[in-house]
C-alpha positions in Angstrom: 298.0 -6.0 -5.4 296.1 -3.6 -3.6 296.4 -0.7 -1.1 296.4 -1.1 2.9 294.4 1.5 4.8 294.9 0.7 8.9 291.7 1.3 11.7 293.5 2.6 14.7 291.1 1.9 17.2 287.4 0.3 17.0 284.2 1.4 15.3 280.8 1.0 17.0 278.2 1.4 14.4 279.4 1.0 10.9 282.0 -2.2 11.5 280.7 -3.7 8.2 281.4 -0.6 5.9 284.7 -0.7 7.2 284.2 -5.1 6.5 283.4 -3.9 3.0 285.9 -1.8 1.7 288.0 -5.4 1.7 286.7 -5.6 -2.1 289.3 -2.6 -3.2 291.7 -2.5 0.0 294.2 -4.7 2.5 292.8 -3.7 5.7 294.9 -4.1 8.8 293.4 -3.2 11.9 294.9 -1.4 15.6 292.0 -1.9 18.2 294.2 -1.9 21.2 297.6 -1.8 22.4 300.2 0.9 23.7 302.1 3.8 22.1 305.4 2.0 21.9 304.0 -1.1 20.3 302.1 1.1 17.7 305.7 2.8 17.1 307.7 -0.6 17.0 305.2 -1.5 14.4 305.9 1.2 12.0 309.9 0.9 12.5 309.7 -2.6 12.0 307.8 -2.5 8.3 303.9 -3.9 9.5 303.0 -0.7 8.0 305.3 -0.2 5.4 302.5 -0.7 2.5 300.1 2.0 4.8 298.6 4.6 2.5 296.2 5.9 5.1 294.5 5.4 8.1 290.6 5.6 9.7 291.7 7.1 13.3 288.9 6.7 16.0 288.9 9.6 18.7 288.9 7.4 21.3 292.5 5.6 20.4 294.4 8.5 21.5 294.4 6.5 24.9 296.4 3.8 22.8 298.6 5.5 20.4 298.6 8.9 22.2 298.8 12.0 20.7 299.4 11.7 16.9 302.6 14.2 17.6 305.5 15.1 15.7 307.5 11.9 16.8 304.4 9.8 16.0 304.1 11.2 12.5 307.6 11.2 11.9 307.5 7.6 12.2 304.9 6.6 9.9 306.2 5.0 6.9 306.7 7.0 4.1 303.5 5.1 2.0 301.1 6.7 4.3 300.0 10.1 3.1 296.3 10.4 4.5 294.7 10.1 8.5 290.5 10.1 8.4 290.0 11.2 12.2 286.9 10.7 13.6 286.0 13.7 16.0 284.5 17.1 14.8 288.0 18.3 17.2 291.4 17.2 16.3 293.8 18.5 18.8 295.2 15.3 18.9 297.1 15.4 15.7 299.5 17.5 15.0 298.5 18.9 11.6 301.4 20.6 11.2 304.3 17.8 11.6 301.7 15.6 9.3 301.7 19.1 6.4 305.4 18.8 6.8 305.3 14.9 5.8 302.6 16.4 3.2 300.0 13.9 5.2 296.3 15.2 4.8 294.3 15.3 7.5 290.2 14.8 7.9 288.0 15.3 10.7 284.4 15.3 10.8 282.5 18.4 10.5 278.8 18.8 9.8 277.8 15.0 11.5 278.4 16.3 14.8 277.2 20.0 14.5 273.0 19.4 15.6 273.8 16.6 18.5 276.8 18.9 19.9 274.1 22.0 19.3 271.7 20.2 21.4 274.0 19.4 24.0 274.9 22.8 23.9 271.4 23.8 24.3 271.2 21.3 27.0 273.5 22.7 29.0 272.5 26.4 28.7 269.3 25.4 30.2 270.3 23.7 32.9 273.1 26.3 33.8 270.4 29.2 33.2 267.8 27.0 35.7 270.4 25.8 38.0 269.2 22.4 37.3 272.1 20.3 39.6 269.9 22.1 42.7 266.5 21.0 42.2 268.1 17.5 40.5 269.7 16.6 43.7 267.3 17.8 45.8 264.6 16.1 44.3 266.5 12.5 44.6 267.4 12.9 48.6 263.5 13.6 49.6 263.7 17.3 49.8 261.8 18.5 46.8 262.6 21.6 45.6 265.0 22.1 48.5 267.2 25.2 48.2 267.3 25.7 44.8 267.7 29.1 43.4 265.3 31.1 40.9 266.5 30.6 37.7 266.4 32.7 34.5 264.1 32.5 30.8 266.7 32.4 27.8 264.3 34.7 26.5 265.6 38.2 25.5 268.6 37.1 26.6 272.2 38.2 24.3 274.3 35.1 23.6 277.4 35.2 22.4 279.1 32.5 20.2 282.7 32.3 20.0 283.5 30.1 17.2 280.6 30.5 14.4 281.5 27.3 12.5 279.1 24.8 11.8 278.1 24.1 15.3 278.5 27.7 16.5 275.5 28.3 13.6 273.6 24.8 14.8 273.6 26.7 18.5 272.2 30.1 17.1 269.6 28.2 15.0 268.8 26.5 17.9 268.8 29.3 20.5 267.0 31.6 18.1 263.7 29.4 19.1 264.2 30.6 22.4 263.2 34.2 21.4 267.5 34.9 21.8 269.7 37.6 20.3 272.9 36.1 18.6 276.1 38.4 18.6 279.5 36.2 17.4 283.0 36.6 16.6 284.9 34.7 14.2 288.4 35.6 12.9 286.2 36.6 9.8 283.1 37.7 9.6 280.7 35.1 8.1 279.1 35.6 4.6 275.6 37.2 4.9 273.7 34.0 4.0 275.4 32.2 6.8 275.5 34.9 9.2 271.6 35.4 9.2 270.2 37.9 12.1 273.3 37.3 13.7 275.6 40.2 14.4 279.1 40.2 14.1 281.1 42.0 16.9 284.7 42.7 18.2 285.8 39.6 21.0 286.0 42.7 23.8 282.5 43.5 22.1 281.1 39.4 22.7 283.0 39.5 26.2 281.1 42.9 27.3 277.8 41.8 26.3 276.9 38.5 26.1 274.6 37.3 29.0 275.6 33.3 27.9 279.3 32.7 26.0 278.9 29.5 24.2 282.7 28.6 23.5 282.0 26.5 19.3 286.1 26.9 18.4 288.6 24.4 17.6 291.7 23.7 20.2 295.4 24.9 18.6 297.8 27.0 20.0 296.0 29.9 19.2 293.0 29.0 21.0 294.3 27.4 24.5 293.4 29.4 27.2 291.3 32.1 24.9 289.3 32.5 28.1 291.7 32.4 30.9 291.4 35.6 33.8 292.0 38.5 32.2 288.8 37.5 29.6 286.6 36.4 32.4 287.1 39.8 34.1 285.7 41.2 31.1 282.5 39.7 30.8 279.3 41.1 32.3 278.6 40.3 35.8 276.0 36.9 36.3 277.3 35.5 32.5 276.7 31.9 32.2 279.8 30.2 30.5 278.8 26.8 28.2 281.7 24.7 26.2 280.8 22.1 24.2 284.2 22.5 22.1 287.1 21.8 24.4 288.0 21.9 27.7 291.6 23.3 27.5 289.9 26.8 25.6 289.4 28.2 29.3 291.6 27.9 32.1 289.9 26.0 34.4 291.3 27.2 37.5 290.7 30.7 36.4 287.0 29.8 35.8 286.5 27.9 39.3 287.8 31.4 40.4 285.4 33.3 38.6 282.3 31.1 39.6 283.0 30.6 43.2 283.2 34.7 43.5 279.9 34.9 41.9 280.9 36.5 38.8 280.2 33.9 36.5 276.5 32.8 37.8 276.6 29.5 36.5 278.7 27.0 33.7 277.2 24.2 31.6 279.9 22.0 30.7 280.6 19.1 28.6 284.3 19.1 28.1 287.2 20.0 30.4 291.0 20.6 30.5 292.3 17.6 31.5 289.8 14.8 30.9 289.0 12.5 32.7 290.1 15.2 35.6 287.7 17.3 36.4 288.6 20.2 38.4 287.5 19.9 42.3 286.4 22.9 42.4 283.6 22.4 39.6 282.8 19.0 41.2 281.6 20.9 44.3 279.6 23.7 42.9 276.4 23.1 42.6 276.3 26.5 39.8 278.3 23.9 37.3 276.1 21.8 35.3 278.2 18.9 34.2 277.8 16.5 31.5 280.9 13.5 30.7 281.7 14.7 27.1 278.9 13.3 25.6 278.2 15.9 22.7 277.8 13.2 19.9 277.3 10.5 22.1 274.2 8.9 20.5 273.5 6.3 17.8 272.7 8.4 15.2 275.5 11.1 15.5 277.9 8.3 16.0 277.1 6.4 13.1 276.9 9.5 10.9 280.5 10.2 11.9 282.1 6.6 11.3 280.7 6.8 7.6 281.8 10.5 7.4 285.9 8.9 8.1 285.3 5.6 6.0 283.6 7.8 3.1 286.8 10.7 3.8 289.0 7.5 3.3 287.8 5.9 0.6 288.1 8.9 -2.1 291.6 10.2 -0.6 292.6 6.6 -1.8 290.6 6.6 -4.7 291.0 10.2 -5.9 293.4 11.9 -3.7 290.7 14.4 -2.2 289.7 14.7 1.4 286.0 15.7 1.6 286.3 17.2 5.1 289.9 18.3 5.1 291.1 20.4 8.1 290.9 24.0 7.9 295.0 24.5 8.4 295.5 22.4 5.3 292.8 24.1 3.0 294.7 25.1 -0.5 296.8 22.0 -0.1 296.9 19.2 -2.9 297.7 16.0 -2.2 298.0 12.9 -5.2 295.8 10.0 -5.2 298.6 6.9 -4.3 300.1 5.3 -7.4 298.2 2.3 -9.2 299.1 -0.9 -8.1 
């Protein structure tokens, strides 16, 4: 007899590592379906032999959010989730520490293609690319498209200095940039490099681009909401590559259309697929369709990252990425069988 780990969702790129780990494990597989036949499945014992699961970011749009009710349903044989996704608001880490159910996500993969994304979007908010873009494709050349600005000299300030927030610096650093972050801790010296650590009024005050690199929790919603975006300098460029729901988006539609935010670079938004109207219309918002790890390499990276994460929390009862909330936790590898 072996144990059963579950695929909620589908991978893309590394469908016969998952094929594989049938030497050692049952695998059982959720590509599809809806929240209440994912729920009727654990009540009515198709998982009841479940010791953990590979969770793909996208198959929120079948299960939902892995909330408390969600986790309270699981079967009490499953003790691990391996999510895919760098982010991982849509599990409720706490209601799964409750049910002493560790929790992986996948840091490091996606820090240099979200970086360049990141990057990406800086740029094209800094050049007010969407102008000369659109222009360009309806016959009229440069059209009316505004003077941009070099990144050159230029303050930007990180929010968030994980390992993306540090991928962006690296990256920016090229462009001749000064880094200023703020962390709830100040990084460790070897980390921190020629970056300076200062105060969040401190980043708000001087940063001439915020790049927003933090996780979503309750915490974090809304960290940049009015009362923040009133603080920044006049002409700041805003760039999120984290999650939409970390700035209220009407607040920021506010701020751009009055001129005091000169331009956003986008990638994520509040309620996606929604997009606010009001950053649809304005030519100041460069806008990508969340596509920060969206490539073949990144992706792949990622799915071996949550088979590898899944694979020793079986084996050996260790996560290798385990969420920050649940650091100082110990979890048992499952009983022989």
């Amino acid at each position: 007899m072996t144990h059963t780990v579950l695929c909620i969702g589908t991978l893309a790129d590394a469908v016969k590592e998952w094929q594989a780990l049938s030497s050692k494990y049952s695998l059982l597989e959720f590509p599809s379906g809806t929240r209440e036949e994912f729920l009727a499945n654990c009540r009515n014992g198709v998982y009841d032999s479940v010791v953990g699961c590979y969770r793909s970011n996208n198959s929120t749009r079948f299960t939902g959010r892995f909330d408390a009710e969600l986790v309270d349903a699981l079967p009490k044989s499953w003790k691990y989730i391996a999510h895919n996704g760098a982010g991982y608001d849509s599990v409720d880490v706490d209601a799964c520490s409750r049910r002493q159910i560790a929790v992986s996500n996948t840091p490091i993969a996606a820090d240099g293609a979200t970086a360049d994304v990141g990057i990406f979007l800086m740029l094209g908010a800094m050049r007010m690319a969407y102008f000369s873009l659109t222009s360009l494709r309806t016959g009229k050349w440069l059209g009316d498209t505004p003077r941009g600005h070099d990144p050159k000299g230029k303050t930007v300030g990180i929010l968030g200095m994980g390992g993306i927030g540090r991928a962006f610096a690296y990256r920016a650093r090229a462009f001749g940039m000064r880094i200023i972050y703020h962390n709830r801790r100040r990084l460790d010296p070897s980390l921190e490099k020629d970056a300076e650590y200062v105060s969040f009024d401190d980043l708000l005050a001087k940063s001439d681009i915020l790049s927003l690199n933090l996780a979503l929790n309750k915490s974090t919603r809304h960290i940049i909401g009015a009362p923040e975006l009133a603080r920044t300098k006049p002409g700041v460029v805003i760039v999120n590559t984290a999650r939409g729901a970390l700035i209220d988006e009407a607040a920021l539609v506010e701020a751009l259309d009055s001129g005091h935010v000169s331009a956003v670079g986008l990638d994520v938004y509040e309620n996606e697929p929604k997009i606010h109207p009001g950053l649809v219309k304005n030519e100041r918002a460069f806008l990508l369709p969340h596509v920060g790890t969206y490539t073949y390499e990144t992706a792949r990276a990622m799915e071996l990252l949550v088979l590898r994460n899944l694979e020793t929390v079986v084996d050996e009862g260790k996560m290798l990425t385990l969420v920050a909330e649940q650091k100082g936790l110990e979890w048992a590898p499952p009983a022989k069988l």
